[in-house]
C-alpha positions in Angstrom: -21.9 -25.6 0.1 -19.5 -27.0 -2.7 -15.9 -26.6 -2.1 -14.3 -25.5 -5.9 -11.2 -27.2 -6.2 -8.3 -25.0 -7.6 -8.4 -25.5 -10.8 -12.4 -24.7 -10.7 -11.3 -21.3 -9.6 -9.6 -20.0 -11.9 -9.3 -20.0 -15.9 -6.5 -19.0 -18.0 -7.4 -18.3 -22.3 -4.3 -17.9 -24.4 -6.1 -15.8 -28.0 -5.2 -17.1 -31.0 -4.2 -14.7 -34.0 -7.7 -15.2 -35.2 -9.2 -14.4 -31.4 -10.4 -17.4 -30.4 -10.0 -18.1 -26.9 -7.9 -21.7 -25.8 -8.3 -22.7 -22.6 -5.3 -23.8 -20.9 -4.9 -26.7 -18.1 -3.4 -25.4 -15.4 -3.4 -27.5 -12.3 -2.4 -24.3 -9.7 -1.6 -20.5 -10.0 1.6 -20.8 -9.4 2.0 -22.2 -13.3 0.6 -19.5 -15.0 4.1 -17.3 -14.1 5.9 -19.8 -16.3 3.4 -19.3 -19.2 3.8 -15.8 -19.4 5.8 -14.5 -22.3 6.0 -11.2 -23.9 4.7 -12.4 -27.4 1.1 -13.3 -26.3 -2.1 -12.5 -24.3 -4.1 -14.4 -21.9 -7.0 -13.9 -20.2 -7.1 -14.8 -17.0 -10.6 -15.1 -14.7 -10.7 -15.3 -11.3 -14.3 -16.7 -10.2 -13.9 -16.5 -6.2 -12.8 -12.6 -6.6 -15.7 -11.9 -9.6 -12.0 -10.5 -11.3 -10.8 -11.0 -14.9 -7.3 -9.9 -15.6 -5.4 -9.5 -18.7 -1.7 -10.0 -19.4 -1.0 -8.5 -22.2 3.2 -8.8 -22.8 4.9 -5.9 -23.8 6.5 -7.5 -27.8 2.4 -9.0 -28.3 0.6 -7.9 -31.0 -1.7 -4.6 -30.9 -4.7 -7.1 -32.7 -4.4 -9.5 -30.0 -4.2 -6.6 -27.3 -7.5 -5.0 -28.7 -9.3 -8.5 -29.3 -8.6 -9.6 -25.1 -10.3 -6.5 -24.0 -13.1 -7.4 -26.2 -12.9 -11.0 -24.9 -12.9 -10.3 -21.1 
């Protein structure tokens, strides 16, 4: 059995104003707190748990809102 390092385990997408998904390098959980801001929307997919989240902050725009549920 492979162990997944941390990074493995997780993903975090910022969406672009067009809706393209960015993946963002994030060495451990605890640095995706500091990245989220009230102006965008990530996606966030959690292998180990089969869970995708999405933070969508409250001043982000209603496009970008519809487009991450599309996404995830």
């Amino acid at each position: 059995m492979r162990i997944l390092s941390e990074y493995e385990q997780f993903m975090v997408y910022e969406l672009d104003d067009s809706g393209e998904r960015i993946r963002l390098d994030i060495a451990n959980e605890s640095e995706i707190g500091s990245l989220l801001n009230p102006e965008q929307v990530f996606v966030i997919v959690k292998e180990e748990l089969r869970r995708i989240y999405i933070w969508k902050g409250a001043k982000s725009p209603v496009r970008k809102r519809f487009i991450s549920s599309r996404v995830a």
